[in-house]
MARBAMAR-924608 format. One record per residue (C-alpha): residue in one letter; z, y, x. Coordinates in steps of 0.001 Angstrom, whole numbers, padded with zeros to 6 digits, always signed. Example, Ala and Ser with C-alpha at 12.3 -4.5 7.8 and 13.67 -1.06 7.14 Angstrom:
BEGIN
a+007800-004500+012300
s+007140-001060+013670
This chain:
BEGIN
x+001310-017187-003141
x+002109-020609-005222
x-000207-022327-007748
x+000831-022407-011371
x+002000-025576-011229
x+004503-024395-009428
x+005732-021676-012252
x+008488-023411-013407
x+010734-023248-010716
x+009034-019850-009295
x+008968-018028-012524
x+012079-016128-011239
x+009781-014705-007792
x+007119-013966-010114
x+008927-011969-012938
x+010260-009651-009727
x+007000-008445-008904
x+005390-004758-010100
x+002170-006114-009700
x+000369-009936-009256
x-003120-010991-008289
x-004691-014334-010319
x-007008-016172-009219
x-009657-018267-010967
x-009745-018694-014809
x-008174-021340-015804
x-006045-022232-018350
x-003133-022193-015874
x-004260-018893-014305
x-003726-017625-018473
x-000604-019232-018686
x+000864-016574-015747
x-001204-013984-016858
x+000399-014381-020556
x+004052-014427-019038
x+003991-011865-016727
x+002257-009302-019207
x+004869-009767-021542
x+007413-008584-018805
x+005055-005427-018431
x+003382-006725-014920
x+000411-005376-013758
x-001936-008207-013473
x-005388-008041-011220
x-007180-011483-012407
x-010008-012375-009675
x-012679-014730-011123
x-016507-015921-009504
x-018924-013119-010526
x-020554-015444-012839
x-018448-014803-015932
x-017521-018701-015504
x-014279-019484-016271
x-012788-021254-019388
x-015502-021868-021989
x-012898-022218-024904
x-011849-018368-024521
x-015022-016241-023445
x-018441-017205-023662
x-020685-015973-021104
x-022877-013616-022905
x-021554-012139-026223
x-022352-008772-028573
x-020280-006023-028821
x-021358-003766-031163
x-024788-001832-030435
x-024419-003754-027344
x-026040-006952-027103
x-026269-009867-024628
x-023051-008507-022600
x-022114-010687-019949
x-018689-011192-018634
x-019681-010343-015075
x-019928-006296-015697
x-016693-006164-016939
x-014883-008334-014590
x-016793-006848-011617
x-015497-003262-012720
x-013046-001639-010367
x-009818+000370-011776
């Protein structure tokens, strides 16, 4: 467990791992996400069931196709 802040000198720890959890959805949390995906890490990313998270890459409701008014929350709250 270490906060993203602390990626630099973790980054080794983290690229060793099959499989990381994220939490929150913050432009840091991306920043991990981003890195370990490129080094083919699975990545669980926990976020409030709101949909909040950063503004600037998701709203909270959008349309997908026939599919209108989605909100964030039914995908995120989907288990795999």
């Amino acid at each position: 467990l270490f906060y993203a802040k602390e990626l630099p000198i973790r980054a080794q720890e983290l690229f060793q791992k099959r499989e990381i959890v994220v939490i929150r959805g913050n432009k840091s949390a991306w920043d991990v996400i981003y890195i370990a995906a490129q080094r083919g890490t699975r990545i669980r990313m926990v976020i409030r069931l709101s949909g909040g998270g950063p503004y600037y890459i998701w709203p909270k409701r959008f349309d997908w196709g026939p599919f209108k008014s989605l909100s964030l929350a039914i995908f995120i709250s989907v288990r795999v």
